[in-house]
N, C-alpha and C positions, 0 to 999 in steps of 0.2 A: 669227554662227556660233560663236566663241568663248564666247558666253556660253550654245549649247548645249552646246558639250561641257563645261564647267563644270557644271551639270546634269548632265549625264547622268553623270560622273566620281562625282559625290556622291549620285548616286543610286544606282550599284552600288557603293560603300561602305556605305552604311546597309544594302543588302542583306547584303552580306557580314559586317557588322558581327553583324546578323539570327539569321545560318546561325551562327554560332559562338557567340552567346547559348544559341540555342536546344539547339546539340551541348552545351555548359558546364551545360544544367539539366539534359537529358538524364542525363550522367555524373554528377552529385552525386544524381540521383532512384536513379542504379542503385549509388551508393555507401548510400544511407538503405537503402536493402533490404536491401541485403548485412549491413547493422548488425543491422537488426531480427531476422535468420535466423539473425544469429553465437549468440544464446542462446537454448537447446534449454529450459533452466530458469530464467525469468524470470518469476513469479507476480507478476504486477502491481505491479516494480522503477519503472517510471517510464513513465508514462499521457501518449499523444500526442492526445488525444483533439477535434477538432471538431465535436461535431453538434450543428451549429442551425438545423440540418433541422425545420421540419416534418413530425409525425405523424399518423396521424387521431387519436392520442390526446391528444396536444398535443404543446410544444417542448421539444424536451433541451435541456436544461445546456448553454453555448455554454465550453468549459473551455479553459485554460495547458494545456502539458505542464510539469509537475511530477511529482518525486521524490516516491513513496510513502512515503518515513522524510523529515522536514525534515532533520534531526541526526546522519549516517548516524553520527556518532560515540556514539551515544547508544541507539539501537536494532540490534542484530543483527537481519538479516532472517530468519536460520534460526530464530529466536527467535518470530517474528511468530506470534499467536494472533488477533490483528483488526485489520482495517485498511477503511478507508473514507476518501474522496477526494472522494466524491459527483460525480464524473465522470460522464458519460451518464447523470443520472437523467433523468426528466421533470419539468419543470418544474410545480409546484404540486402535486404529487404525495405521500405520505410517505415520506421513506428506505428502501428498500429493505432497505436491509441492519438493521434498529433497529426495537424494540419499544415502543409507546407504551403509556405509563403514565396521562398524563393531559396536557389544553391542547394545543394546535396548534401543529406545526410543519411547514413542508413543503419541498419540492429551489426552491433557484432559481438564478440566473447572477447573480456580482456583478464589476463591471468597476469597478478603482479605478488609478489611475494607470497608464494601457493594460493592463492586465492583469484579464484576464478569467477566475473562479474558478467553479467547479461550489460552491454551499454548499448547507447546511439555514440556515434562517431561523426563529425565533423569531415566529409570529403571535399568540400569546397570551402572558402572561407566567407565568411560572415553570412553564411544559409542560417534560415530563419523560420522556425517553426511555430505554432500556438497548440495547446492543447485542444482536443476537441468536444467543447461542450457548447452547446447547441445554443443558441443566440450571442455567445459571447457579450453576456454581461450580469456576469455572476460577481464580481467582488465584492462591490459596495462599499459603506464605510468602515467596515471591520474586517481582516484578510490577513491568515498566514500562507508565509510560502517555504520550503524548504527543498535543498536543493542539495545533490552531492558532486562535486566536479572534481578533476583529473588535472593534476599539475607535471610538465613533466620536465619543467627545468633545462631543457636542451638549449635554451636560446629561443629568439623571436619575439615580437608581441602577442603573446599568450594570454585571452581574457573570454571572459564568460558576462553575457549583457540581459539582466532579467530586464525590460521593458514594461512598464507598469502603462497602458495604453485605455483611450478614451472613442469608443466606436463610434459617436457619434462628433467628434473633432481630430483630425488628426494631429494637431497640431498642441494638443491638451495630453500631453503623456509625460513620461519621469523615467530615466535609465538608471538601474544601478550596476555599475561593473565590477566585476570582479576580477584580479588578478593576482597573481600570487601576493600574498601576504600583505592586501591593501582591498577597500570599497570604495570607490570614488560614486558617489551620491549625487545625481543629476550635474549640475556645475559646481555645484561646493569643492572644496578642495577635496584631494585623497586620503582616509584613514588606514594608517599602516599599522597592521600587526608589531608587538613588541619583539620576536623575532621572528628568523624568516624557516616558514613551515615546512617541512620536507617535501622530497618527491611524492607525487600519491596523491589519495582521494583526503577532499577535504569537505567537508560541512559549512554548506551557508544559509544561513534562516533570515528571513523577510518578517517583522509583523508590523501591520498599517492598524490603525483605530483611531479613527474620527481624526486624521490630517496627522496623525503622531507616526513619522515611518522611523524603524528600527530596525538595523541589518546586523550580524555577525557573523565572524569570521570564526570555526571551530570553536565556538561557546564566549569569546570573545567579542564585546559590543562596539562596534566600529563607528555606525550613524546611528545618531539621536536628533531627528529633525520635527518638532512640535507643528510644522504649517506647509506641508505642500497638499491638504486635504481639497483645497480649488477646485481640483483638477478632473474630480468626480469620475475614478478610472472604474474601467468595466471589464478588460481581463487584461492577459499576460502573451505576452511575446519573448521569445528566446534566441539569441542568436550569439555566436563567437567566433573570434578572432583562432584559427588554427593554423599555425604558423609551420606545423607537420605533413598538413594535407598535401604538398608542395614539396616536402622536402624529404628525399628518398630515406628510409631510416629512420626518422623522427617520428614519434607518439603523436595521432592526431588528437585533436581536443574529444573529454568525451562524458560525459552524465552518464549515472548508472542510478540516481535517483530523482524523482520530480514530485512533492507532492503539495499541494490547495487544500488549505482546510477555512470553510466560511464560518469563521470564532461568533461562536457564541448565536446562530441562525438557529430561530426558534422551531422547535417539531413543528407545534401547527402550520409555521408558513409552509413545510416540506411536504406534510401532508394534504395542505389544499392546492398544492402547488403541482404534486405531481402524481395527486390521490392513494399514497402508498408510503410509507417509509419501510425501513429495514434499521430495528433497533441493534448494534452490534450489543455484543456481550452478555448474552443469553445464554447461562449453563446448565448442562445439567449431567449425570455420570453418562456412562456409555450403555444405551438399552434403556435407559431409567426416561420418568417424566416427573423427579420431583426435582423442584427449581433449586439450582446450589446459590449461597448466599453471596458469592459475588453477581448473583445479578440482580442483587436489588437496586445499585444507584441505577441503573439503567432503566429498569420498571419504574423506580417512583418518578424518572423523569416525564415517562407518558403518562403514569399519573396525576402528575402534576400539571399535563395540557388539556387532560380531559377536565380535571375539576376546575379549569379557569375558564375551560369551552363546555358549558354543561350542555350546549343544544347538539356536540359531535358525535355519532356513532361508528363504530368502525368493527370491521372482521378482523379478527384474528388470524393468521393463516399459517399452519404447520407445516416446514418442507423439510425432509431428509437428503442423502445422498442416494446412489445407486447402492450400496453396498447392503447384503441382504434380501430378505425376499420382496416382493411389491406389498403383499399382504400385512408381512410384519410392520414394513417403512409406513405404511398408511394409516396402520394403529394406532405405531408409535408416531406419526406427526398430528392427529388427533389427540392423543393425552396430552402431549405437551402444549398447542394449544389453548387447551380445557386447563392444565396449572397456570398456562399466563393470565388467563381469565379469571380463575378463584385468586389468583394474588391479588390483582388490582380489583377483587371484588371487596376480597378483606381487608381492602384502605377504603373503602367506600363507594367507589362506582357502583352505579346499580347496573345489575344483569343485562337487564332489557338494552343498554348501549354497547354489551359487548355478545357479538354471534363468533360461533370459531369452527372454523373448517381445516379438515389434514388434507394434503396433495400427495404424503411420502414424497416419491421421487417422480411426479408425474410434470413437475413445471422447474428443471434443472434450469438456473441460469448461465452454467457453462456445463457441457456439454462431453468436456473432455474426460481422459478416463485416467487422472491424476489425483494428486494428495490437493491439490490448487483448489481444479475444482469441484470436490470434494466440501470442503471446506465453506469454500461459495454459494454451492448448493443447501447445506444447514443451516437453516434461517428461519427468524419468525418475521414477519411483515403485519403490519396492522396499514388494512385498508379501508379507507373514506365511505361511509355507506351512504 
């Protein structure tokens, strides 16, 4: 008898123990949402992403959540001009987001010390891509680039070639190569890391300004070149040496991050340029419209292009996610809105140059039914009137 109730004692523990598991994931699942809703303007800041799901069209990318800047010290997001993660592509697919020039390259999953990355992959060698942004000729004289690449030490000549190129001269461009633990800088010689970096993914940043180009290797500065600004480059090209694609066994070469930021490109150009911007870092709680105080360096930045452009006017435009009713999301992207308006009224803009309109969830710029685009979807825009 005793050693029922023994039993039975430890058996409504394990339940009890059960019920307060299950309340405890409960509470942190309704703590992640609350996070995810806290930003209104998060343009793909940092990607949660798992789908390895089967499609009928094949397998996504089974991806980390990682930070869309490695370096946040190194890139301004308000800054960002391109970025890609290769998150939810389709597996064997080509990058979506990237224009092929020549040779093979396609999406796939790479998993190296439990960590599992969305890349492009290297099938043929020295294939050659550019990102796709529309005229190709966005750099100018101010330009970061950062970049993460895949080292994998087996042997071969293994290198990665950001191409700094001039579309209206072919012959007017600048390569900087990367390979393991060295930048060799157009024809200059090669700068070598003080030691030699392990297997794995490394970080490499690019910043150009007014003919000053400077590269590094994992936080380490490799070129310091004050005069190649000549050459008046207009975008990027990418290609590398994979000395795996070839050899049965071997790691192909592989990126799993890419991103452009045009340092220091003035709102108004963006605005007259493309009638619209999208200010990132716009907070506010979850359900609320009163503005949280990190977003004011981001507001006095528009405020700051309106009081030097006093003749601009522009809409404000409120967007939500899907999540919630249509009713509620159209309220709530009308207040908020209405607080970006009274802030930058009470730095002195006058009214009359700002109008403001909610959409809720009715103008999603992705589409998908993710935390991604989610995220992407909550936005305020101020456009050109």
């Amino acid at each position: 008898m005793g050693t029922l109730k023994t039993i039975g004692f430890s058996l409504l523990t394990i339940f009890c123990v059960g019920i307060v598991q299950v309340q405890g994931q409960k509470k942190l699942f309704k703590k992640v949402k609350n996070k995810v809703e806290d930003k209104v303007v998060d343009v793909v800041e940092e990607v949660n992403v798992d789908e390895s799901k089967q499609t009928e069209s094949g397998e996504r990318t089974s991806t980390r959540k990682k930070d869309y800047i490695v370096d946040k010290g190194f890139i301004n997001r308000s800054d960002l001009l391109f970025h890609d993660d290769f998150n939810g592509e389709l597996a064997t697919e080509f990058p979506s987001k990237w224009t092929h020039i020549k040779g093979s390259i396609q999406n796939n999953g790479f998993l190296e010390a439990g960590q599992s990355d969305g890349v492009i992959e290297w099938i043929s060698n020295y294939a050659t891509i550019k990102p796709t942004i529309q005229g190709d000729d966005y750099l100018g004289d101010s330009f970061k680039i950062e970049i993460q690449v895949h080292f994998n030490l087996e042997g071969g000549n293994q290198f990665y070639n950001i191409n700094l190129r001039n579309s209206n001269d072919i012959y007017k461009h600048h390569d900087i190569r990367i390979a393991n633990s060295l930048i060799g800088n157009g024809n200059d010689n090669l700068s070598r890391m003080p030691g030699q970096p392990p297997r794995g993914w490394h970080t490499i940043q690019v910043s150009f300004n007014k003919g000053n180009l400077k590269a590094f290797f994992d936080g380490v500065q490799l070129v310091n070149n004050p005069d190649i600004g000549k050459y008046g480059f207009t975008h990027v090209e990418i290609y590398a040496s994979s000395p795996g694609s070839s050899r049965p066994g071997q790691t192909k070469s592989m990126i799993n991050h890419f991103s452009i930021a045009k340092a220091g490109l003035p709102l108004y150009e963006r605005l007259v340029t493309k009638g619209r911007i999208v200010v990132q870092d716009i907070y506010f709680d979850t359900n609320r419209f009163v503005i949280k105080p990190e977003s004011y360096p981001a507001l006095d930045k528009v405020e700051a292009m309106l009081k030097e452009h006093v003749d601009t006017e522009v809409t404000i435009e409120g967007h939500t996610d899907a999540n919630g009713s249509e009713e509620s999301n159209l309220i709530l992207s009308e207040n908020r809105a209405n607080a970006v308006r009274d802030y930058l009224a009470s730095k002195g803009i006058k009214r009359s140059r700002l109008s403001t309109v909610g959409y809720g969830e009715e103008k999603p710029i992705d589409p998908s039914n993710n935390e991604k685009a989610w995220a992407t979807n909550r936005r305020v825009e101020f456009v050109l009137r």
